[in-house]
N, C-alpha and C positions, 0 to 999 in steps of 0.2 A: 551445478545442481546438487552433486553429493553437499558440499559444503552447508547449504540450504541447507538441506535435510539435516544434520548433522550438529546445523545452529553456528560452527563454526567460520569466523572472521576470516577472508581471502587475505588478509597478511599475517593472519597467524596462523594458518597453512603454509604460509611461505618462508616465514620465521623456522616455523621447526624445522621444515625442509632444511634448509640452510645450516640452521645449526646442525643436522643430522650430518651433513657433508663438511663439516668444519674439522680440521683436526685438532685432537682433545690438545687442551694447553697444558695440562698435569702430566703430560705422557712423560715427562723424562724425571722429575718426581716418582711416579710410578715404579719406572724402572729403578731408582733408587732403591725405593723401599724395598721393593720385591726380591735386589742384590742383600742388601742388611739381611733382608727375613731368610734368605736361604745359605748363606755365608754363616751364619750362626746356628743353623741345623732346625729353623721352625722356632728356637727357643727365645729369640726374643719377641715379646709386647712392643703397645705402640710408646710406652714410655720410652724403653731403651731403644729401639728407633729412631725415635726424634733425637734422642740423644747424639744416636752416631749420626744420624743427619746433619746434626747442628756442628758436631765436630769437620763433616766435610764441607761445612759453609750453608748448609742450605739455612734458610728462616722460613720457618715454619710454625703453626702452632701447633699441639698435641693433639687437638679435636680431627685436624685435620689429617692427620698420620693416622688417627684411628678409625676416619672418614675413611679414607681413601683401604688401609688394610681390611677392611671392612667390606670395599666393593668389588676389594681384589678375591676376598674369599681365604683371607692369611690371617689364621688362628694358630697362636703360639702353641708349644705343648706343653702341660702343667704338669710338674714331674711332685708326682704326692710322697709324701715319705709314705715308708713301710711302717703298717701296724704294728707292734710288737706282740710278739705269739710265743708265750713259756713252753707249751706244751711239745713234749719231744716222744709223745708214744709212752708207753708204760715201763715204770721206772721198778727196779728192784724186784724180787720174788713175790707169789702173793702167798699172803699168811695161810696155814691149815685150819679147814673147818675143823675145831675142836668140840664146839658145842654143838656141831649139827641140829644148829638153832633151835636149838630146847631155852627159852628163856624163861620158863616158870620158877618163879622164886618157893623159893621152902621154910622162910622163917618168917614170922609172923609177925606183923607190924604190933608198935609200941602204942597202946592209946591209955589215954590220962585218965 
């Protein structure tokens, strides 16, 4: 009766069921990946993954290492360089007001 209602096919209820109880095929891949990403402190991507992957025999493709790091929730960390910043606080003595900003001139312009 749910099914009815619902619109959905009694084998494709049973399909998912099923697959729901199936154990994942990727699970030792998984565990792979997730050894790389933490063995290397978070800092590798899915490129350099696949890489070590490929070095321990697996085959794989790249889409897939960054499928799967992707559903694990394994985001590398991007280390930014540091901005460069001169400034170190105020340098040297500051000058005497001498003129205690009197700027009025006294001589009298040149006109033609």
């Amino acid at each position: 009766m749910l099914l009815d209602i619902a619109g959905i096919a009694r084998s494709t209820f049973f399909y998912h069921q099923a697959r729901l109880q199936a154990p994942d095929p990727q699970e030792a891949l998984k565990r792979a990946v997730t050894e790389i990403f933490k063995k290397n402190h978070g800092r590798y991507g899915h490129r350099r993954v696949h890489i070590e992957l490929a070095k321990q025999g697996w085959r794989t493709a790249k889409k897939t290492v960054l499928k799967l790091m992707r559903t694990l929730g394994l985001v590398c960390k991007v280390r930014r360089k540091k901005r460069y910043n001169s400034y170190r606080g105020e340098q040297g003595a500051v000058a005497p007001n001498v003129l205690n900003r009197d700027f009025e001139a006294t001589a009298r312009t040149r006109s033609g």
